[in-house]
ZAKE-433665 format. One record per residue (C-alpha): residue in one letter; x, y, z. Coordinates in steps of 0.5 Angstrom, whole numbers, padded with zeros to 4 digits, always signed. Last residue first. Layout:
! ZAKE-433665
aXYZ ...
! end
This chain:
! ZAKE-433665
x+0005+0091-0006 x+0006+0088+0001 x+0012+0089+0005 x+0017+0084+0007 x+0022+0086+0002 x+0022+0093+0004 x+0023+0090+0011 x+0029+0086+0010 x+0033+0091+0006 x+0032+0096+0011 x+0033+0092+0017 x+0041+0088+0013 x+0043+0094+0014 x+0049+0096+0010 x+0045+0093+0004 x+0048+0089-0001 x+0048+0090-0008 x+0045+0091-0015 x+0040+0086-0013 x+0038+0080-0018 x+0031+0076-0016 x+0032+0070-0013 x+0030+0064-0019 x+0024+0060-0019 x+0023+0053-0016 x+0016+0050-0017 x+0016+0054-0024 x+0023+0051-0026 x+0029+0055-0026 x+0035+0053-0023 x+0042+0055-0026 x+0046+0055-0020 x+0042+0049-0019 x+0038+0049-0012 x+0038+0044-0006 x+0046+0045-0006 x+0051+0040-0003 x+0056+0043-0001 x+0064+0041+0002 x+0068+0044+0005 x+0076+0045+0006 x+0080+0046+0012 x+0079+0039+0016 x+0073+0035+0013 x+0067+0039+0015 x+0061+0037+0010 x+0055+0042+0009 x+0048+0041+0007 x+0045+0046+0004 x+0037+0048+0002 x+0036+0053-0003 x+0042+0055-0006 x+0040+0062-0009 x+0035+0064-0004 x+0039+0061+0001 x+0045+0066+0000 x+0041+0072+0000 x+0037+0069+0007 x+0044+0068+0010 x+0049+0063+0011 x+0055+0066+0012 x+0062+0062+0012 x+0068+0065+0014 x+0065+0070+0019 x+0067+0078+0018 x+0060+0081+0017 x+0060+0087+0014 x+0057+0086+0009 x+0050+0086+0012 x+0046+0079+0012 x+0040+0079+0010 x+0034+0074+0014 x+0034+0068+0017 x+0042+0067+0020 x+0046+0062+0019 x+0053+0064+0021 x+0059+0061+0021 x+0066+0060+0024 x+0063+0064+0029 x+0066+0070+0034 x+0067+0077+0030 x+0060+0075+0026 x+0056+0072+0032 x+0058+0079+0036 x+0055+0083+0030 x+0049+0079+0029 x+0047+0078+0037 x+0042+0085+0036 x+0040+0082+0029 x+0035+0077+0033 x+0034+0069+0030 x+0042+0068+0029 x+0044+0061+0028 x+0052+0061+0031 x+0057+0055+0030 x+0063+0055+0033 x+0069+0050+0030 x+0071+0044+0033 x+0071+0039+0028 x+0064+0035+0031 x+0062+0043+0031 x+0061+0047+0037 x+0054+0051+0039 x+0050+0057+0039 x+0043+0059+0038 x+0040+0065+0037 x+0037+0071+0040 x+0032+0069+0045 x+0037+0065+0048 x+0039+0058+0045 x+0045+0053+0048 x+0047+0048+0044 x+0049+0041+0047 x+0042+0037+0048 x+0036+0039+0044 x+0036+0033+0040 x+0031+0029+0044 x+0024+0033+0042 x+0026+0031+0035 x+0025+0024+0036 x+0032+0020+0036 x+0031+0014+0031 x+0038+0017+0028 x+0039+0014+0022 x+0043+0021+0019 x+0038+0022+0013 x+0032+0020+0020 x+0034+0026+0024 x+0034+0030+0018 x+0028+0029+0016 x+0026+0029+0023 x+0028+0036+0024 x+0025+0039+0019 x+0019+0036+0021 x+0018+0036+0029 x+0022+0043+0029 x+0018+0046+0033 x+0020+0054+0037 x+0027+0056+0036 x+0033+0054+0032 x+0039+0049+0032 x+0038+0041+0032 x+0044+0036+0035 x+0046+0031+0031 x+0051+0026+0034 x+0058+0025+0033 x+0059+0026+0040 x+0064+0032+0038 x+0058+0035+0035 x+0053+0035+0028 x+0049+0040+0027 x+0042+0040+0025 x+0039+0048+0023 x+0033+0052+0023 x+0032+0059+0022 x+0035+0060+0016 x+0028+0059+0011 x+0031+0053+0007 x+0035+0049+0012 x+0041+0048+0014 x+0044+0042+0015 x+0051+0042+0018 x+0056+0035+0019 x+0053+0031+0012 x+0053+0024+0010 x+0053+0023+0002 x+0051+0016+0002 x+0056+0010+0002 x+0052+0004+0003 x+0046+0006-0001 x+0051+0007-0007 x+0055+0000-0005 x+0048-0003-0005 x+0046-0001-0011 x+0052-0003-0015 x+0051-0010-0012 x+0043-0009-0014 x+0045-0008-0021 x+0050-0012-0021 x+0046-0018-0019 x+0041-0016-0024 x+0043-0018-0029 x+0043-0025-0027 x+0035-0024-0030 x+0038-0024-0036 x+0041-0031-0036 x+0036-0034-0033 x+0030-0032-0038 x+0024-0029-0035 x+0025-0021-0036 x+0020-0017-0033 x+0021-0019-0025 x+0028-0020-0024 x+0030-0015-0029 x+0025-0009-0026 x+0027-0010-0018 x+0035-0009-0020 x+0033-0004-0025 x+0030-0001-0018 x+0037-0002-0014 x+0040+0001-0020 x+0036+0007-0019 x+0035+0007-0012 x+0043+0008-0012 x+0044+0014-0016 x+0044+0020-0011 x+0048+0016-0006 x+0043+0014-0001 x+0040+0017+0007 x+0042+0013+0012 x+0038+0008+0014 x+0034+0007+0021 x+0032-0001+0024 x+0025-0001+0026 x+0023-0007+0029 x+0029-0008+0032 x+0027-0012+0038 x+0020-0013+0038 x+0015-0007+0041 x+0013-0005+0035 x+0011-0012+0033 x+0007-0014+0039 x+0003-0007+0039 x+0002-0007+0031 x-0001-0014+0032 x-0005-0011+0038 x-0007-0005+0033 x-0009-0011+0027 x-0014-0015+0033 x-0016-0008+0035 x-0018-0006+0027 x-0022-0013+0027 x-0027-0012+0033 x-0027-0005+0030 x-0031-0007+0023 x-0036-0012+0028 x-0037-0006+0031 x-0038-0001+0025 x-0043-0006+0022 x-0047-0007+0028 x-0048+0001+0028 x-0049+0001+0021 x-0058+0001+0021 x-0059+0007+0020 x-0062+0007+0014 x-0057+0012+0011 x-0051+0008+0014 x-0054+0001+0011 x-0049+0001+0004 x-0044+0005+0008 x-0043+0000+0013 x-0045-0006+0008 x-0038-0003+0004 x-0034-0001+0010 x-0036-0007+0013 x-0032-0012+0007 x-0027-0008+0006 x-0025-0008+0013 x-0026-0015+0017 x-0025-0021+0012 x-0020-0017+0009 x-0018-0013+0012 x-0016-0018+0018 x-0013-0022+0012 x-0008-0016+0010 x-0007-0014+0018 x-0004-0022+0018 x-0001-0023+0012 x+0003-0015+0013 x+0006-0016+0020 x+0008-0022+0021 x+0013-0021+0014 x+0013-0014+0016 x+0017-0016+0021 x+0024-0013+0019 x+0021-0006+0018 x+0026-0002+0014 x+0027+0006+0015 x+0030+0012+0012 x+0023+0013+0009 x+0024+0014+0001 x+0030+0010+0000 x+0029+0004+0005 x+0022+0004+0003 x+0023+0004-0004 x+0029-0001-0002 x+0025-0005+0001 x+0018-0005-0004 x+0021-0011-0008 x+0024-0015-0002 x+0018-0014+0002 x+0013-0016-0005 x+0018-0022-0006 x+0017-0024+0002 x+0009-0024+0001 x+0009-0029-0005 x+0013-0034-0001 x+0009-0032+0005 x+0003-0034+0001 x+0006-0040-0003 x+0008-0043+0004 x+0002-0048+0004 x+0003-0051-0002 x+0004-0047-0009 x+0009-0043-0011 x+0014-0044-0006 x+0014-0052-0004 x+0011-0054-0012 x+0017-0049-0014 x+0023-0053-0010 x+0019-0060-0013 x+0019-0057-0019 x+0027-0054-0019 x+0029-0061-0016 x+0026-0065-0021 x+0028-0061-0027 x+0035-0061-0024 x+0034-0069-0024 x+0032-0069-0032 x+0025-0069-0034 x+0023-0075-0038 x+0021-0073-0045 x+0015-0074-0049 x+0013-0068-0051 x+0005-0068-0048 x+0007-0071-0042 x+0014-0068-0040 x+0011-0061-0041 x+0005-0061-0037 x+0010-0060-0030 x+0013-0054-0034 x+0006-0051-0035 x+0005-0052-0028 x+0011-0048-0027 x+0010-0043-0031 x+0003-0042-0029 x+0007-0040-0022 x+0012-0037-0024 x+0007-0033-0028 x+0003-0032-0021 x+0011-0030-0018 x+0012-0024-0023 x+0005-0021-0022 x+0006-0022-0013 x+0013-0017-0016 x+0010-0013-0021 x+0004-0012-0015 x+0009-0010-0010 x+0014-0006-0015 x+0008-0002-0018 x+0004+0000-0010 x+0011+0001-0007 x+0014+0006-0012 x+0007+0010-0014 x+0006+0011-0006 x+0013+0013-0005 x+0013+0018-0010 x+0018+0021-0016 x+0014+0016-0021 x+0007+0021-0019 x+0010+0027-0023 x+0008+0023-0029 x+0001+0024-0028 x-0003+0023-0035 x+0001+0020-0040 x+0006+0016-0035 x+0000+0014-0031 x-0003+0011-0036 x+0003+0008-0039 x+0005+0005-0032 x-0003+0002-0033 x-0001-0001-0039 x+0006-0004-0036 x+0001-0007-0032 x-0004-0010-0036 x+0002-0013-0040 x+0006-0016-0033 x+0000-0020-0033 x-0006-0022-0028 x-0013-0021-0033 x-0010-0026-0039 x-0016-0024-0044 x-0022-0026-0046 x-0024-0018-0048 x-0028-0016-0042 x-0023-0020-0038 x-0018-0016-0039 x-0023-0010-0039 x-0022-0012-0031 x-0014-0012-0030 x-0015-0005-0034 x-0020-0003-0029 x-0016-0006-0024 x-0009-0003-0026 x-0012+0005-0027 x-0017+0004-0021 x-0010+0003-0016 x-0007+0009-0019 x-0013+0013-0017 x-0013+0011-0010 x-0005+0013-0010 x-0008+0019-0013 x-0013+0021-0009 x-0020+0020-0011 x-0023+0022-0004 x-0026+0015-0002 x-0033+0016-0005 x-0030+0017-0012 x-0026+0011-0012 x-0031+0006-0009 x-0035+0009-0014 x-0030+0007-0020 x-0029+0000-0017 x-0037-0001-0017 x-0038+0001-0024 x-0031-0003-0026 x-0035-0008-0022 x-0040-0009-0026 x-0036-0010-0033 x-0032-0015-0029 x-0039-0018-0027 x-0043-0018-0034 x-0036-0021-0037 x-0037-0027-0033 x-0045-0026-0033 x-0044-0028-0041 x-0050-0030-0043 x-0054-0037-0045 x-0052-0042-0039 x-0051-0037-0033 x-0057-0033-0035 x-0062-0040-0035 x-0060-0042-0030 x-0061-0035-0026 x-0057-0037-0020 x-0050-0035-0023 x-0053-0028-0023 x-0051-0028-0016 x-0046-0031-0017 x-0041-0027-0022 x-0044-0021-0017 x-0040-0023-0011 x-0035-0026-0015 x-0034-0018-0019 x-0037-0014-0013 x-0032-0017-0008 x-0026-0017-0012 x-0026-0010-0015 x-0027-0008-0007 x-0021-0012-0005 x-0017-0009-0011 x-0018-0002-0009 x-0017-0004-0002 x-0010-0008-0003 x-0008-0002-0009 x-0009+0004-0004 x-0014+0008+0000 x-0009+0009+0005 x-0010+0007+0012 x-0008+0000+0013 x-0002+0002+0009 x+0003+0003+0015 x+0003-0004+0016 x+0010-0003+0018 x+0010-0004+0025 x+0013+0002+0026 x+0010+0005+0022 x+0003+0002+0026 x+0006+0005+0033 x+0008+0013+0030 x+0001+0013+0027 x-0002+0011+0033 x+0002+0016+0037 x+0000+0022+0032 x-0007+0021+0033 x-0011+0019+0028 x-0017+0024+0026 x-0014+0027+0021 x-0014+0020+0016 x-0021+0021+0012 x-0020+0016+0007 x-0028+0014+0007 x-0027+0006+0010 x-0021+0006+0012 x-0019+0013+0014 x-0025+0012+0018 x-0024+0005+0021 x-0016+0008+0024 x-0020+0014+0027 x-0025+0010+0031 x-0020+0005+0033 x-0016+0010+0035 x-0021+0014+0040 x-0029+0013+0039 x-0032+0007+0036 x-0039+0009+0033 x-0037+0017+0033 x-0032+0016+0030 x-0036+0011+0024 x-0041+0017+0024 x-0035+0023+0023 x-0033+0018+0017 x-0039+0019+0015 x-0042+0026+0015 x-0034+0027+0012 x-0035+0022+0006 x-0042+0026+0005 x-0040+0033+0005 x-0034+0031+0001 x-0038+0027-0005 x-0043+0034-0005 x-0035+0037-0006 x-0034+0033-0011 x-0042+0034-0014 x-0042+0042-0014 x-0034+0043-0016 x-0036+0039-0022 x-0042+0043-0024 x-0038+0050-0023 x-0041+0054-0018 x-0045+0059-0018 x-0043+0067-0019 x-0042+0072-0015 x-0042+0066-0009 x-0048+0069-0003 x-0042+0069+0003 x-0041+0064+0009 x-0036+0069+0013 x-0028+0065+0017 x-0028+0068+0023 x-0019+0071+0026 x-0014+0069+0022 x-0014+0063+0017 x-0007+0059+0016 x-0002+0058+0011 x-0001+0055+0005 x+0000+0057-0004 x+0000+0056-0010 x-0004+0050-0010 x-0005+0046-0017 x-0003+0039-0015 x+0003+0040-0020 x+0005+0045-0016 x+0004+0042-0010 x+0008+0037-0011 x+0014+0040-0013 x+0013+0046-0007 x+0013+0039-0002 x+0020+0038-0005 x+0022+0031-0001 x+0029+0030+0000 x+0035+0031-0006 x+0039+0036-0002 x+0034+0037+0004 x+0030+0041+0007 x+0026+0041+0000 x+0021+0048-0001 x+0015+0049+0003 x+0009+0052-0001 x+0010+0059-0001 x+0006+0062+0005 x+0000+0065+0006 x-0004+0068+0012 x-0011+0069+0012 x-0017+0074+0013 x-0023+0070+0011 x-0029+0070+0005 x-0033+0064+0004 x-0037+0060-0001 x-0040+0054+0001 x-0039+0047-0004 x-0035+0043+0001 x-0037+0045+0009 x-0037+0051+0014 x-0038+0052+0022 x-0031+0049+0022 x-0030+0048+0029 x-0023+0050+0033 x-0018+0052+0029 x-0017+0054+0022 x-0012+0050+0016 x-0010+0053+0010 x-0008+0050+0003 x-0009+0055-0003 x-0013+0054-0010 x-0011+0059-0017 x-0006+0063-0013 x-0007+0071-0014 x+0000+0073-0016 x-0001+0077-0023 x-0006+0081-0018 x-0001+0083-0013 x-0004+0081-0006 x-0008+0084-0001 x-0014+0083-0003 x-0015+0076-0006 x-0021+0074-0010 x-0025+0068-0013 x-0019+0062-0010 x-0021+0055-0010 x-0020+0053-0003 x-0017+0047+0000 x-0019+0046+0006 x-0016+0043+0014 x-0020+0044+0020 x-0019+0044+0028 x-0017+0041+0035 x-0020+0033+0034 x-0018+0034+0026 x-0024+0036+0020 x-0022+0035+0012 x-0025+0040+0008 x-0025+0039+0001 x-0027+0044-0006 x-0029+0050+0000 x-0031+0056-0006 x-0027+0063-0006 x-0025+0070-0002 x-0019+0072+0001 x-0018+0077+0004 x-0009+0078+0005 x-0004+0077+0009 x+0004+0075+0006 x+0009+0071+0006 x+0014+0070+0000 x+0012+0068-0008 x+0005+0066-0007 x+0005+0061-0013 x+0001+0063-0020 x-0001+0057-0024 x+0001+0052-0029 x-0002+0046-0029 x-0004+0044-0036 x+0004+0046-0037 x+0007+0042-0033 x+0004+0037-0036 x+0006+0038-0042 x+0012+0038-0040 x+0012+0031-0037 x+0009+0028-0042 x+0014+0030-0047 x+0020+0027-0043 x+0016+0022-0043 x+0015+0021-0051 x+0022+0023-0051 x+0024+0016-0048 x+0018+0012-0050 x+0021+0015-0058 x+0029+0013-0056 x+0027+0006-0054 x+0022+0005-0060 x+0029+0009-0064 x+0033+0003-0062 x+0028-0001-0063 x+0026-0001-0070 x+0033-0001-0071 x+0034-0008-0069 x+0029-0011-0072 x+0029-0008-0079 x+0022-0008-0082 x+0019-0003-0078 x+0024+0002-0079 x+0018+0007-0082 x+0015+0006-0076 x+0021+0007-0071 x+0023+0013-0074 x+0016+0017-0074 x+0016+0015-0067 x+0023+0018-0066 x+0020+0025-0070 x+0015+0026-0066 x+0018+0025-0059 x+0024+0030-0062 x+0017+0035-0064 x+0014+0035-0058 x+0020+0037-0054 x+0022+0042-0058 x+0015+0046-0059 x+0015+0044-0051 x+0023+0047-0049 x+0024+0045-0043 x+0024+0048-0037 x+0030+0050-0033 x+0035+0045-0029 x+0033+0038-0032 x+0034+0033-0028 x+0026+0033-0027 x+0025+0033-0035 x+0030+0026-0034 x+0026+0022-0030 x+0020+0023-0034 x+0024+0021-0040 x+0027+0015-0035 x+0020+0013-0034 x+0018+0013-0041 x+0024+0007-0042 x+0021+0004-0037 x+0014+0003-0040 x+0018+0000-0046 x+0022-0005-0042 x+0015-0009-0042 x+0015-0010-0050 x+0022-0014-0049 x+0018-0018-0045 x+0015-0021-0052 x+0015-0029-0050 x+0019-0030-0056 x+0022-0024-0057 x+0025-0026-0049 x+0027-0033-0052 x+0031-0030-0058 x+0034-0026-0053 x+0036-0033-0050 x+0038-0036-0054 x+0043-0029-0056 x+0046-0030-0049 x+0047-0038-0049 x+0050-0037-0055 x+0054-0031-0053 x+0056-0034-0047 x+0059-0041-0051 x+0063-0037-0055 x+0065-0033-0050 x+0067-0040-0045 x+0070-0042-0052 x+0075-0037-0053 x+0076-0037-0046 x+0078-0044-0046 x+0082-0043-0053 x+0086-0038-0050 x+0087-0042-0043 x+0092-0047-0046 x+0096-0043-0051 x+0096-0037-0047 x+0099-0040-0041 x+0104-0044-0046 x+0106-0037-0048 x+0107-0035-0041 x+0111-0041-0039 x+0115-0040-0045 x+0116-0032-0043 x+0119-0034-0036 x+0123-0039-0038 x+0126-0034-0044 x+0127-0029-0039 x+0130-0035-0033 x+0135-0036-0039 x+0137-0029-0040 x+0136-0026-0046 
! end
């Protein structure tokens, strides 16, 4: 060995003599630290609030699947993880793992069970029929009508398919309300499938929302004497409806145009009456929620019944001295809270917000802490139990990582005052870190900043939802939301309930006008905002596994109370981010039905393909792409006929999307691809076809041109079958004339 050798592998083996004992000491000194604070969390018992977590990733795993689970197996690996978990109680660490194992399976289980509670025929292509059933809920709009109707008979249609519920639409004024029995010629459509890879399914939705069909009604819509009477509670929801739209009408007619709209969805939960201008204005100031029933109002509601009644019962001495009026008045608002529900519809979101309240509100009922991170971890249960789709959606999503987030900073809070008690009671003088973090916390967490500090950890918790789900981040909403939430509180909440109480004797009208002096004030805050530079700022659509570890970001920051564990979320949300960062962009998106299409040409921007509206095709689109460009403005660089779409790609290829089969054999011998909405014959010569038999396999697809290759992303798995998206039938082959085929496939059974 040379000399320099032997210098070199000394000077190593007097690194490693040096450094190995530091970082040994270092890992040690981690460990210990690590094992402290497990040890502090066991204590605190957060570890119990990873549980409703783990039943999430069940839920989340029965939607992975490609076909329906098995429910006898699902059942039976539920029951055997939790009968593992009970019989390993006596060791800690096993008892978790198979804990963790059993909410996840428990879950997976719920899911299935679920799906099977709901199933129901779906309409499998458009189709014309009678159709005759019970008017469960009408929604009236400025320019017609939309109900949902409980299916009694379909002419027309194959009787293995006749939905239970359909979704239609008519125009002009409905001469029918909730509770009629109708007869009316329809048009019927399968509920929408995703425009997009990993987009928005509204066939998904509507599944577990039992419709099995949409469409339209064609021509009058007959009242007809039901062959049997209605079921008791399709009577007294659809009498609840009759008196929700005679309100909401009421509340429109007192303050006419927007203002009217916006005080009616607030008080009953009727949203058709708001034009699409004004929703566009308070999107983008970020205050979209002022118009959905959700936790803010639902929790208003609760709080006014509960103080309210407290005090009034608080003037009786001899009730407030020998009772317990506070659990009087928890118990009271939960009946308060219930109707308030009931009278606003019972969405979903609605209900999610009744399930946390009315489990804040038991709390009370039993001495217990009523804002805890446990009562809503249980709420999370609930809905995992009950609707576990919910955890695919936005609302779900945003409503439990505010309130995770607002629950988190009220137990720092009371941490933090704990911590200021500490040093009396055990006789310890607070270090200068101690002092530091105390005065930071007493700025933020309890003088005059507490409540934009607050608001800022629900916007951080709720942005990546946001951003997620909708393509867009409102960087004012920090203005926004403590103003428009004062407003409602002051203004909304409080008049709905004495307007609704006052409306059957007539005496509202005030009422309603003190509650639109308040909605101009929030129309005039949305003005300013939405008119502020970058007041929406569009986001591309993510990478598939970025808003999970941007959630796990969120659920470490909020659940867990140690330093340490809480650092875990930095490489959750660093992983996030670089997934958000790098999503799977796209050059052609075609949607499901083949008659529409986004493409991307030499200027890099998107252009839309087909003919007719392609307002919400096009703006899912649009928006995956950070485009803020409407719709309407992303017609230019293609040239549409009567027969089709032509247009270049950014990579130079032609683009054709064929609405008429007499521009089929031309596009063929010119295009690169084709998209076309009905069967292709086989003679097609492009090199990519795109017809309704691929689509019907593939469902929505993305395609991404790099060069000479293609990249595909599918809506569908090549195995999918899931009751909201089952498989095409198989064909034996092609037809040479894609008409005949077409026309058999059109025509009724």
């Amino acid at each position: 060995m040379s000399w320099s050798a032997k210098a070199v592998a000394g000077a190593a083996d007097r690194a490693r003599g040096v450094f190995r004992p530091a970082f040994s000491a270092l890992f040690a000194s981690l460990a210990a630290a690590a094992r402290a604070a497990l040890e502090e969390e066991i204590a605190l018992r957060r570890p119990f609030l990873w549980l409703p977590v783990a039943a999430g990733a069940g839920v989340l795993l029965y939607f992975a699947a490609d076909r329906e689970p098995s429910f006898a197996f699902s059942a039976g690996a539920f029951a055997i993880f939790a009968a593992l978990a009970f019989a390993a109680r006596s060791h800690r660490r096993a008892q978790a793992l198979f804990l963790v194992l059993a909410c996840v399976a428990g879950g997976f289980f719920s899911a299935v069970w679920r799906a099977a509670r709901v199933d129901a025929p779906i309409v499998s292509r458009a189709g014309v029929g009678f159709l005759t059933g019970f008017v469960e809920e009408l929604d009236p709009r400025p320019n017609g009508a939309r109900f949902i109707l409980r299916v009694a008979s379909a002419e027309g249609l194959p009787a293995d398919v006749v939905p239970r519920r359909v979704r239609l639409t008519t125009r002009g004024d409905a001469k029918f309300a909730a509770g009629d029995f109708i007869g009316l010629k329809a048009r019927l459509l399968p509920p929408a499938h995703a425009a997009l890879p990993g987009g928005y399914d509204f066939s998904r939705d509507a599944f577990f929302a039992g419709l099995g069909g949409v469409g339209n009604a064609l021509g009058r819509v007959e009242i007809m004497p039901p062959p049997d009477p209605a079921p008791w509670p399709l009577r007294f929801f659809a009498a609840v409806d009759r008196l929700r739209n005679d309100l909401a009408a009421r509340v429109y007619r007192a303050l006419g145009g927007d203002t009217g709209a916006i005080a009616a969805a607030m008080v009953t939960g009727k949203r058709d009456f708001l034009s699409e201008e004004a929703k566009e204005l308070i999107r983008r100031a970020g205050i979209f929620h002022i118009i959905t029933i959700s936790g803010v109002q639902m929790t208003l509601v609760a709080g006014i019944f509960f103080v309210g009644l407290r005090r009034l019962l608080a003037l009786s001495r001899t009730l407030a001295l020998n009772y317990p009026i506070k659990k009087w008045a928890a118990a009271l608002a939960i009946v308060g809270a219930v109707l308030y529900d009931i009278g606003t519809g019972s969405r979903v979101g609605t209900e999610r917000a009744l399930v946390m309240t009315t489990i804040m509100l038991v709390a009370v009922l039993f001495d217990r802490p009523s804002l805890s991170m446990r009562n809503l971890a249980l709420a999370v249960v609930f809905i995992v139990a009950f609707q576990p789709e919910a955890l695919l959606g936005a609302s779900f999503q945003l409503s439990f990582a505010a309130v995770a987030a607002l629950v988190a900073v009220y137990e720092a809070r009371g941490a933090s005052i704990e911590r200021r008690r500490a040093p009396q009671a055990f006789g310890k003088s607070p270090s200068r870190f101690d002092r530091w973090r105390e005065s930071a916390a007493e700025l933020l967490l309890h003088g005059p900043a507490a409540p934009i500090f607050a608001t800022l950890c629900a916007t951080s918790a709720t942005a990546s939802f946001m951003a997620g789900d909708f393509h867009e981040l409102s960087p004012y909403v920090l203005i926004g939301n403590p103003l428009t939430l004062a407003i409602i509180e002051f203004f909304a909440v409080p008049g709905a309930l004495v307007g609704a109480f006052l409306y059957p004797f007539g005496l509202d009208g005030p009422v309603w006008r003190y509650v639109g002096f308040g909605i101009d004030l929030v129309t005039a805050i949305a003005r300013l905002i939405a008119a502020a530079p970058g007041a929406s700022l569009p986001v591309k659509s993510f990478a598939p596994l970025a808003i999970v570890f941007l959630a796990l970001a969120v659920l470490s920051l909020v659940l867990w109370r140690t330093w340490l564990f809480r650092a875990m979320a930095v490489p959750f949300a660093a992983l996030g981010l670089f997934g958000a960062a790098n999503g799977e962009g796209f050059d052609l998106a075609v949607a499901p039905g083949g008659d529409a299409a986004a493409l991307r040409l030499a200027s890099g921007e998107l252009a839309l393909l087909g003919r007719g509206r392609l307002s919400f095709v096009g703006e899912q689109w649009l928006r995956a792409d950070a485009d803020a460009r409407a719709p309407a403005d992303a017609r230019g660089g293609v040239a549409c006929d009567e027969l089709g779409c032509v247009a270049r790609a950014v990579d130079g290829r032609a683009v054709a999307l064929v609405t008429d089969r007499k521009a089929l054999i031309e596009d063929c011998a010119r295009a690169a691809i084709v998209i076309a909405p009905f069967y292709a014959p086989e003679g097609c010569g492009a090199p990519i076809l795109i017809d309704r038999r691929k689509l019907a396999e593939t469902g929505a697809v993305t395609l991404r041109l790099a060069g000479e290759t293609v990249e595909w992303r599918m809506a569908r798995g090549p195995n999918e079958d899931r009751p909201w998206s089952r498989p095409p039938k198989r064909r034996t082959r092609r037809a040479a004339a894609g008409a005949e085929q077409e026309a058999e496939e059109e025509r009724p059974d």
